[in-house]
N, C-alpha and C positions, 0 to 999 in steps of 0.2 A: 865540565865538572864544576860542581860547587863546594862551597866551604858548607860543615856540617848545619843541621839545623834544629836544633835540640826540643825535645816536642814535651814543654815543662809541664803538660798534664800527663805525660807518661808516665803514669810514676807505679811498679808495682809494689803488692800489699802484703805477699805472700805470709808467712806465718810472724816476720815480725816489720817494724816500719822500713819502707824503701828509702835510700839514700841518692840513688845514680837515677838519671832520667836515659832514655833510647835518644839516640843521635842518629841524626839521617842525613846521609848524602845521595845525591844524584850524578851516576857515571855512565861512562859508552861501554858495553862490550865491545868484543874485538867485531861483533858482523854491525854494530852501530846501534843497538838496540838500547834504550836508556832505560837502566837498574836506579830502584831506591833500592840503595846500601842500608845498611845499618850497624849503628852497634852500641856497647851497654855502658862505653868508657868516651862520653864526648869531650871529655873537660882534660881525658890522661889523668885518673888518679889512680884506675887501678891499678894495684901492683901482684902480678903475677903473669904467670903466662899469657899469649895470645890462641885461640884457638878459631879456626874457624867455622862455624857453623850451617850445613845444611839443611834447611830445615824442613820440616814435611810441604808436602805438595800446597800451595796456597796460604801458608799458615803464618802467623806474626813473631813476633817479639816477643809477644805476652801470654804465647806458650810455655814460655821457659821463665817461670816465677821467680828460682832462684838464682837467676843471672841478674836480677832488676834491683841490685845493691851494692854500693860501692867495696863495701865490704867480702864480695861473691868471692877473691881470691882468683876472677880470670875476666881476662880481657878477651870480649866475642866479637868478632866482626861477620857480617851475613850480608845478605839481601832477602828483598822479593820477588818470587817467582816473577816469568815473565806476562804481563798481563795483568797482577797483582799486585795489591798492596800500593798502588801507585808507580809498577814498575811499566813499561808502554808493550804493547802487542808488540811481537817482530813484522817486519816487513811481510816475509815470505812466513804465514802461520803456522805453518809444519816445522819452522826450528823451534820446537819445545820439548826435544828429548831431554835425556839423559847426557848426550853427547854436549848438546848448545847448556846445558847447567854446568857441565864440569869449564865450559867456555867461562861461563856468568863467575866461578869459583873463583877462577883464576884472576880474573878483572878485580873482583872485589881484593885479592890479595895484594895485586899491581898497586892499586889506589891504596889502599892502608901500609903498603911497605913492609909487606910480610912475604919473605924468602921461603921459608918451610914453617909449617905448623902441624899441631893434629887435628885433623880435622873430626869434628862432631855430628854424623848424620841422625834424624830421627826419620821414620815412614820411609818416602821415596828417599828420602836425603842418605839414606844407607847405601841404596842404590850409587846416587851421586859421588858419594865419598870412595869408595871401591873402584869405581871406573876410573875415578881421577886420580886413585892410587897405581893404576894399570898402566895410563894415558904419563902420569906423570911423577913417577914416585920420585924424583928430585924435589918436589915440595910437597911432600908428607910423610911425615913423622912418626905418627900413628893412628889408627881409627877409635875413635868413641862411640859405636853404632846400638841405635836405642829404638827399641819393637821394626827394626826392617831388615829385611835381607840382602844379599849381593846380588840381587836381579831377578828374572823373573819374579817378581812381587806379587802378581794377582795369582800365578800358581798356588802362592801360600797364603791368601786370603782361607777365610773362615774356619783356621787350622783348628780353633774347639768343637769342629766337627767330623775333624779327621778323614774332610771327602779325599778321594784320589785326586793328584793336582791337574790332571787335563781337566776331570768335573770342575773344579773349583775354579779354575780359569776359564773356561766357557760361561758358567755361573755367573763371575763378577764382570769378564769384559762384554757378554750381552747385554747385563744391564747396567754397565756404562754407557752403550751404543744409544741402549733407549731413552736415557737421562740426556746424553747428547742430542738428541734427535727432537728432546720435545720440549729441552731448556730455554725456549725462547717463553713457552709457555709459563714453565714454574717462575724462569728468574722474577717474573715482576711479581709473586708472591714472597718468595726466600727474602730477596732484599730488602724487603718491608717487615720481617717479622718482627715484634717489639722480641727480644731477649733482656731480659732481667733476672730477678731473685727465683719466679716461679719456673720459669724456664728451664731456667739450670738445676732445679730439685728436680724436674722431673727429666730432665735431660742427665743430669747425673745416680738416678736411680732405675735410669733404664736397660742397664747389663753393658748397654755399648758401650760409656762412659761409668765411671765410680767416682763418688762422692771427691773433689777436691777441697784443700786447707780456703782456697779464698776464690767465693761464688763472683764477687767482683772482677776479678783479674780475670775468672774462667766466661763470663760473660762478654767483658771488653774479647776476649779471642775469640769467640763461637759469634760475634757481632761482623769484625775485621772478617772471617771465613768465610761468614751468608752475607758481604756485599759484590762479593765475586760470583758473576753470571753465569749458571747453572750449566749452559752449555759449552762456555767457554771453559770451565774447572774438568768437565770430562774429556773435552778434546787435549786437553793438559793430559787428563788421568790416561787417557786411549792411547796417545803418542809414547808416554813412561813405561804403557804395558809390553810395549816393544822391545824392550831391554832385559836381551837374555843372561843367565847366569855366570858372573866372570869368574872366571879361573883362578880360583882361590890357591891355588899354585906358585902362583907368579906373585901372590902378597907378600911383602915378606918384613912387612912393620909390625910392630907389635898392636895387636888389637882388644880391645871389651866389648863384647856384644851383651846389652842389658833386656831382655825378653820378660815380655808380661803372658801371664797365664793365662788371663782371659782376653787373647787381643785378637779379634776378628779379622783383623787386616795386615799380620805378619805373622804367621804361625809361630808360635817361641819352641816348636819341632826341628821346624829350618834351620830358624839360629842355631839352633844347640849343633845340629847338622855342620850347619857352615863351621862355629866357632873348633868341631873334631877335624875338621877337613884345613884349618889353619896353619902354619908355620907355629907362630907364638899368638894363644889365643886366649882369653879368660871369659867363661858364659856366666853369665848371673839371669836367677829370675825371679821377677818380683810378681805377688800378688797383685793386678792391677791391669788394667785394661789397655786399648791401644795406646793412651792418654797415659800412661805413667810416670812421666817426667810434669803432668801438674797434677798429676793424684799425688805422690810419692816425690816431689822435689826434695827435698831435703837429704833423702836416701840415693837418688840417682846423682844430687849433687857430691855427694858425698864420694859415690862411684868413681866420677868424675875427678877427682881432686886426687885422691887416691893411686887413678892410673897415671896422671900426668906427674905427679910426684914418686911415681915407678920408674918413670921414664927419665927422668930428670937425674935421680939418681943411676 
């Protein structure tokens, strides 16, 4: 393990100037596999809770715009996936479920000295946060879950089309297979693409994504996403798709599920579904695509601050 190592050009932009820079450390999971850690408080200045963060399949820091200021009101601790972000492949390449992530959760809590928190899932990381409430509900407190459901995920991919979910899931895990199959090919195009200002007007006026507060910050993420090899992100995506629906029965933390209306990769149907099927559950839905926590930071944060100060009291 190392001491952290604070990346002073991290700095995000979001809707007003960043104060905190991302802190990265490097740790062992329990099967040996070395995680970059992260988080949004290197220095300890912020004051408020700690939460911990799941975050979507391959994805950075600098997703979450409004955690990137001293001022955010919460202290995030994460990682990167395995294989990403600087974190090493495993040994044995098939640990990349859902199971060895709730593994990678835990590690990252060991090393920051966090007993119980609530955990924060977005995309698969909803996934993540649920099993790890199943696997280990003495360290969690409650879910924060943002455009994902509690398993089977690719069943409720392209939910604004309302296919039936066996279609929907033959749909998107085919053409993961293919994307895997022929990633060796695209990666050496993806990895090179320039991403800058034009990119992201037309990457943010494409339905998939919607227009974010800061094209810089959403650039830096969409850059960190296409340096990870095309084939390796779907043998990631292909292994996740294996993670059937947990037994929302047995939750029994208080939870927010935040659902975008136009989100092609988490039906905000399911959610609504899951958050009826809850113990103690609150659904919100915002106007905004998969991407809603950098289209709408300010409102998911808001979200955010609101349930932990539910909790709190």
């Amino acid at each position: 393990m190392t001491t952290p190592t604070p990346d002073s050009a991290a700095r995000g932009t979001s809707t007003r100037p960043a104060e905190s820079v991302v802190g990265f450390h490097h740790i062992l999971s329990d099967d040996g596999t070395r995680l970059r850690a992260w988080t949004n408080d290197p220095t300890g200045r912020i004051d408020g809770p700690t939460v911990v963060l799941c975050n979507g399949l391959g994805t950075s820091p600098w997703t979450w715009p409004a955690l990137l200021h001293a001022d955010c009101g919460v202290r995030v601790v994460s990682w990167n996936h395995r294989g990403t972000g600087g974190s090493d492949r495993p040994g044995d390449p098939g640990r990349v479920g859902i199971e060895e992530f709730v593994e990678d959760a835990l590690s990252v809590m060991d090393h920051f000295g966090v007993d119980r928190a609530v955990l924060m899932g977005w995309s698969m990381g909803v996934n993540t946060a649920f099993e790890m409430a199943l696997r280990h509900p003495e360290r969690v407190s409650g879910i924060f879950g943002v455009a994902g459901v509690p398993g089977d995920t690719f069943a409720t991919m392209l939910g604004p089309l309302r296919l039936p979910h066996a279609l929907a899931r033959g749909i998107t895990v085919g053409l993961s297979r293919v994307l895997r199959a022929t990633g060796r090919v695209l990666s050496p195009v993806t990895t090179r693409l320039p991403v800058g200002g034009r990119a992201i007007a037309v990457l943010t006026h494409s339905g998939f994504m919607l227009p974010t507060p800061d094209n810089d910050l959403t650039a830096r993420a969409v850059r960190e996403f296409l340096s990870i090899p095309v084939e390796w992100y779907f043998h990631l995506a292909l292994r996740t798709s294996e993670h059937a629906r947990v037994s929302l029965s047995r939750v029994t933390v208080p939870v927010m599920l935040v659902a975008a209306t136009y989100d092609v990769l988490a039906g905000a149907r399911d959610m609504r579904s899951a958050a009826d099927r809850l113990e103690d559950a609150t659904y919100v839905e915002l106007r905004a695509s998969h991407f809603v926590q950098m289209e709408r930071p300010d409102e998911v944060h808001s979200l955010l601050l609101g349930f932990l100060e539910e909790l709190a009291g």
